[in-house]
C-alpha positions as CSV (number, residue, x, y, z in Angstrom):
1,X,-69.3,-165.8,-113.4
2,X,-70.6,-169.0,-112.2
3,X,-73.9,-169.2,-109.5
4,X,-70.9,-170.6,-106.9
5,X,-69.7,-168.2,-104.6
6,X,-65.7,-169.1,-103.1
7,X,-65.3,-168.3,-99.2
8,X,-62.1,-167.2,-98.2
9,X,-60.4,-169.5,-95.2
10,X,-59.7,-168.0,-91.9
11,X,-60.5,-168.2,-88.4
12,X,-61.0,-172.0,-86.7
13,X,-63.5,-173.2,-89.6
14,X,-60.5,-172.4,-92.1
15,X,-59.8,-176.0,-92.7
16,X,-63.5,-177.1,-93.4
17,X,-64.2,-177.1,-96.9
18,X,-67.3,-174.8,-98.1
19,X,-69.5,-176.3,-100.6
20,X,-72.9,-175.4,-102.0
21,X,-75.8,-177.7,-100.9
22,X,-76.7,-180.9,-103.0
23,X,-80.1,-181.9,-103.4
24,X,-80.3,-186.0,-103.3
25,X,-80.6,-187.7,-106.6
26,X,-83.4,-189.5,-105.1
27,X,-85.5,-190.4,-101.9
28,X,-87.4,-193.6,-102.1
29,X,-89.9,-194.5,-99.7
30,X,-91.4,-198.1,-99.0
31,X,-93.9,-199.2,-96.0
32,X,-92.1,-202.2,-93.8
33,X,-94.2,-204.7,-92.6
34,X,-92.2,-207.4,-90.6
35,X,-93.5,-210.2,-89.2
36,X,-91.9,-212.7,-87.0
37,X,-93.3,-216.1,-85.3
38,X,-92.6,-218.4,-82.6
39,X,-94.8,-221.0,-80.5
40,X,-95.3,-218.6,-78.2
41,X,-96.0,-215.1,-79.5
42,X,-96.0,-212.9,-82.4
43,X,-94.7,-209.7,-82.9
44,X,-95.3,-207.3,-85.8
45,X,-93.6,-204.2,-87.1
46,X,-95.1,-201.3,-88.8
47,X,-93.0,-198.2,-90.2
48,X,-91.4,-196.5,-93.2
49,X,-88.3,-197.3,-94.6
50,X,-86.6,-194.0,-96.8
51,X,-83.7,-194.5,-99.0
52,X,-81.6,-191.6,-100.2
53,X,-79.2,-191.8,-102.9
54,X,-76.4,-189.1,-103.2
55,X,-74.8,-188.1,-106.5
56,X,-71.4,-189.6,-105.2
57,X,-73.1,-193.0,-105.6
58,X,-73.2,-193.7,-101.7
59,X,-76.6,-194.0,-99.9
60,X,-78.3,-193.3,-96.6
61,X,-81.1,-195.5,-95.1
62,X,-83.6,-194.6,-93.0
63,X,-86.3,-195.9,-90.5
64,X,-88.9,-194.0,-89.6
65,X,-91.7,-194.4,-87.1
66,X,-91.4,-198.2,-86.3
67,X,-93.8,-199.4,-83.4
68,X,-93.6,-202.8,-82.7
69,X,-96.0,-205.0,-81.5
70,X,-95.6,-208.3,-79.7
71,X,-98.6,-210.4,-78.9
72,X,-99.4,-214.1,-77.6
73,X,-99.8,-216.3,-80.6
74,X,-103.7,-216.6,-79.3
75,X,-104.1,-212.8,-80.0
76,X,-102.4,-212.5,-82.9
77,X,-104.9,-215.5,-83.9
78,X,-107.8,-213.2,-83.4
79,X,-106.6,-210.4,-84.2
80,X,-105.3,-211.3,-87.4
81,X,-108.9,-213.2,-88.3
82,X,-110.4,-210.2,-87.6
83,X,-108.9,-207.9,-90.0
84,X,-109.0,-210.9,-92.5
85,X,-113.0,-210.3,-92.0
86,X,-112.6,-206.3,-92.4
87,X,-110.9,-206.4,-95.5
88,X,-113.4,-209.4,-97.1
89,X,-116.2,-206.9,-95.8
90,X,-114.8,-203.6,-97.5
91,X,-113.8,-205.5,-100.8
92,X,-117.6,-207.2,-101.1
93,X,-119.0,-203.4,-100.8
94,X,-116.8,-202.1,-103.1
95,X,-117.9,-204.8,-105.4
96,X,-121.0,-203.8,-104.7
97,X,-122.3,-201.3,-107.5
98,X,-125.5,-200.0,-104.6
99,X,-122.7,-199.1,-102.9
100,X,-120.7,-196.6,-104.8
């Protein structure tokens, strides 16, 4: 006796097929960072991107928690310098044996 249990058909669900639940093969997560210029502003967008492959061989995509940011091309100037400085700051103390 298998660990798959056969439903019988009747009532208005007859002609949907049962079927057990199938984990995916795999769910594969990368960080999107998009970045798009013009003279006159720049916007940013910052989320996750999930990809979930299915035994069939057929895959879903997936966006999660994209926020968007558009800014005047001044802005994005300063802003941009400034986390430049940040991360120069944090790797010269983590270079920094006093520091650890």
């Amino acid at each position: 006796m298998s660990d798959e249990q056969t439903a019988i058909p009747s009532g208005p669900l007859a002609s949907k097929p049962s079927g057990k639940f199938t984990a995916p093969n795999s769910m594969v997560y990368t960080n999107a960072l998009s970045v798009a210029v013009t003279s006159f502003d720049v916007t940013l967008n910052f989320g996750r991107n999930a990809v979930e492959s299915h035994e069939d061989g057929t895959s879903t995509g997936y966006a999660i928690g994209l926020v968007g940011v558009t800014m005047t091309s001044a802005f994005a100037k300063v802003l941009l310098t400034q986390i430049a400085q940040a991360i120069q700051l944090q790797e010269s103390l983590n270079a920094n044996p006093a520091n650890q």
